[in-house]
Legacy VTK file of the C-alpha trace (Angstrom):
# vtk DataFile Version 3.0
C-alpha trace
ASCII
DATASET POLYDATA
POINTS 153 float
-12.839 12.651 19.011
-9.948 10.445 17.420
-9.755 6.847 18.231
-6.024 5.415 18.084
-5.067 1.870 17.251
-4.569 0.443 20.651
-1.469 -1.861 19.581
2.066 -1.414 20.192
3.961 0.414 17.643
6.022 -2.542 15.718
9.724 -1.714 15.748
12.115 -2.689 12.447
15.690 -3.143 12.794
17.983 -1.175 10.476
19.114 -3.436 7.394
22.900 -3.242 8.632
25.488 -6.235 7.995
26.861 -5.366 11.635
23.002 -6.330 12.810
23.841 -9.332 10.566
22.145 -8.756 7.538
23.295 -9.605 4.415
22.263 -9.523 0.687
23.819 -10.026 -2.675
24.728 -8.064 -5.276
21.772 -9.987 -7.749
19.381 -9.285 -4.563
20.294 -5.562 -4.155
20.052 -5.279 -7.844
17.060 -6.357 -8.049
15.445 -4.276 -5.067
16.519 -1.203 -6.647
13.916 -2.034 -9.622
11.022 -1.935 -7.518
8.904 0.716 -7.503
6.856 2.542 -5.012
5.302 4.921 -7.711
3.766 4.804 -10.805
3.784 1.075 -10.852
2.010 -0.875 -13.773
-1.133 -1.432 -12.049
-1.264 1.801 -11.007
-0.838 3.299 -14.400
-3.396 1.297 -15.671
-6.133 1.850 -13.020
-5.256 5.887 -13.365
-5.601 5.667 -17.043
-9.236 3.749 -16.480
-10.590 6.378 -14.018
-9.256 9.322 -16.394
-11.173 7.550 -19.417
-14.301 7.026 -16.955
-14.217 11.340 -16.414
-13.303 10.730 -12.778
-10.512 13.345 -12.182
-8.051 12.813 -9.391
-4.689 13.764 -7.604
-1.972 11.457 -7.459
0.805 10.418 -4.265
-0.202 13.672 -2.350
1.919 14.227 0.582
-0.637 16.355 2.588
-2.511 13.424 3.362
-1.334 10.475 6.224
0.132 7.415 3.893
0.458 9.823 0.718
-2.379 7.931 -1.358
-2.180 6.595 -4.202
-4.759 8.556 -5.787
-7.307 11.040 -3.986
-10.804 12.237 -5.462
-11.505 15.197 -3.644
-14.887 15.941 -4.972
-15.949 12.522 -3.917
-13.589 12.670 -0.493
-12.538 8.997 -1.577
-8.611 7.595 -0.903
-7.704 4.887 -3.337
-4.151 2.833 -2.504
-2.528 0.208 -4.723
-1.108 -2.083 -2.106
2.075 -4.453 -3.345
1.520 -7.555 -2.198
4.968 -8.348 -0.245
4.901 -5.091 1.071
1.781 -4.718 2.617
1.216 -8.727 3.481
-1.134 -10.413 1.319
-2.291 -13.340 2.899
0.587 -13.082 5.490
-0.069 -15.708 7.637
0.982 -18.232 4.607
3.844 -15.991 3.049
5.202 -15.143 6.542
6.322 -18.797 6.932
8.263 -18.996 3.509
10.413 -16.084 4.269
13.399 -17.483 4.371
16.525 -14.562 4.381
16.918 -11.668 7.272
13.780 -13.168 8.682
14.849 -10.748 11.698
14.413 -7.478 9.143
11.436 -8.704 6.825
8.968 -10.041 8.971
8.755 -6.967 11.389
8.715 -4.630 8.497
5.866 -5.675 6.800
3.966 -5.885 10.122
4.600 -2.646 10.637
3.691 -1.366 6.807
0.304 -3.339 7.849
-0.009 -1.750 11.106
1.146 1.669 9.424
-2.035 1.402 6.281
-4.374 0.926 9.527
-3.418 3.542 11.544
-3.580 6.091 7.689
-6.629 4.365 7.304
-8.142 5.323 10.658
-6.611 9.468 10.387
-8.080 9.719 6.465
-11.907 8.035 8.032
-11.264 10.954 10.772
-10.452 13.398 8.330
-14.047 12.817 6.047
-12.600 9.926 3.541
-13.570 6.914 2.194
-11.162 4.770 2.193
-10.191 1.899 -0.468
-7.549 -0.548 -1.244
-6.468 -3.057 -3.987
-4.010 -5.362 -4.165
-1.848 -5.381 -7.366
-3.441 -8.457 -8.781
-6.863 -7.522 -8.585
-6.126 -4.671 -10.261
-4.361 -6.983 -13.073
-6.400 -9.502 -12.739
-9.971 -7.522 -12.603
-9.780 -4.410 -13.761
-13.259 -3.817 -14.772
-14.467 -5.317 -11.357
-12.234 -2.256 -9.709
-13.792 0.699 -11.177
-17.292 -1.021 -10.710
-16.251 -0.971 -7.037
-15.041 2.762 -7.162
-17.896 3.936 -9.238
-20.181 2.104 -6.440
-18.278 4.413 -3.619
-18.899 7.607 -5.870
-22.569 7.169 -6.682
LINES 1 154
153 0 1 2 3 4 5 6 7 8 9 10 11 12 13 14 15 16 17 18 19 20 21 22 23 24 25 26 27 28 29 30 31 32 33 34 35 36 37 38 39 40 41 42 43 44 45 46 47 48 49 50 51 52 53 54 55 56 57 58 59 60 61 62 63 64 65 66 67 68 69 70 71 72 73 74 75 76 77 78 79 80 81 82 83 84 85 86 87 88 89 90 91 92 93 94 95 96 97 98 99 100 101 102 103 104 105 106 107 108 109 110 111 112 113 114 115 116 117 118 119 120 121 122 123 124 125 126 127 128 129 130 131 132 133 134 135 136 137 138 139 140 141 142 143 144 145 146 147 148 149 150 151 152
């Protein structure tokens, strides 16, 4: 039977300058750099899990929120999460947003509300679900795979 997250679904405005957004040219050139793929910590974590013998799949499509990395054999879904993007400790950062509060605020609610509702489909689908934020992964690398090997065995 699938459960569904019982909140309304968070609407984001189109980044438009006749909705009144603007941005500079510094700004947009530096939101082109940002990845969504392949990012440094998730290079490195890959590269620790390979060296571990764990072998996985990367960004597939099939599943809902196209995970990071999926190990089939162990039916476990591991995402990187950024933490802008997916609102590490929002209720502080939320308040120091500043520009196009109008745009920002409602789309990271909804990239929160979005990794719950993947969440809930993969859990309904047989997975284990996991997620790190960026800087643990920097900051505690070792303390990651100690959490993923705990999942596997």
């Amino acid at each position: 039977m699938s459960r569904q997250i019982k909140s309304k679904k968070i609407t984001v405005l189109k980044f438009k300058k006749e909705l009144g957004f603007t941005t500079s040219k510094e700004r947009s050139a530096h939101m082109k750099k940002i990845r969504s793929q392949n990012t440094k910590p998730e290079i490195s974590l890959r590269k620790r899990l390979w060296a571990e013998g764990l072998r996985y799949r990367i960004n597939v499509k099939t599943l809902p929120g196209s995970p990071d990395i999926v190990i089939r054999k162990n039916m476990l879904i591991i995402f990187i999460d950024g933490e802008f993007w997916h609102g590490y400790n929002w209720k502080e950062k939320k308040k120091r947003i500043k520009a196009n509060r109008a745009f920002w605020i409602p789309k990271i609610e909804r990239n929160m509300q979005r990794d719950k509702e993947n969440d809930l489909k993969l859990q309904e689908m047989g997975f284990t679900t996991i997620r790190f934020w960026e800087h643990e992964i920097k900051k505690d690398l070792g303390g990651c795979i100690a959490k993923i090997n705990a999942l596997i065995r």
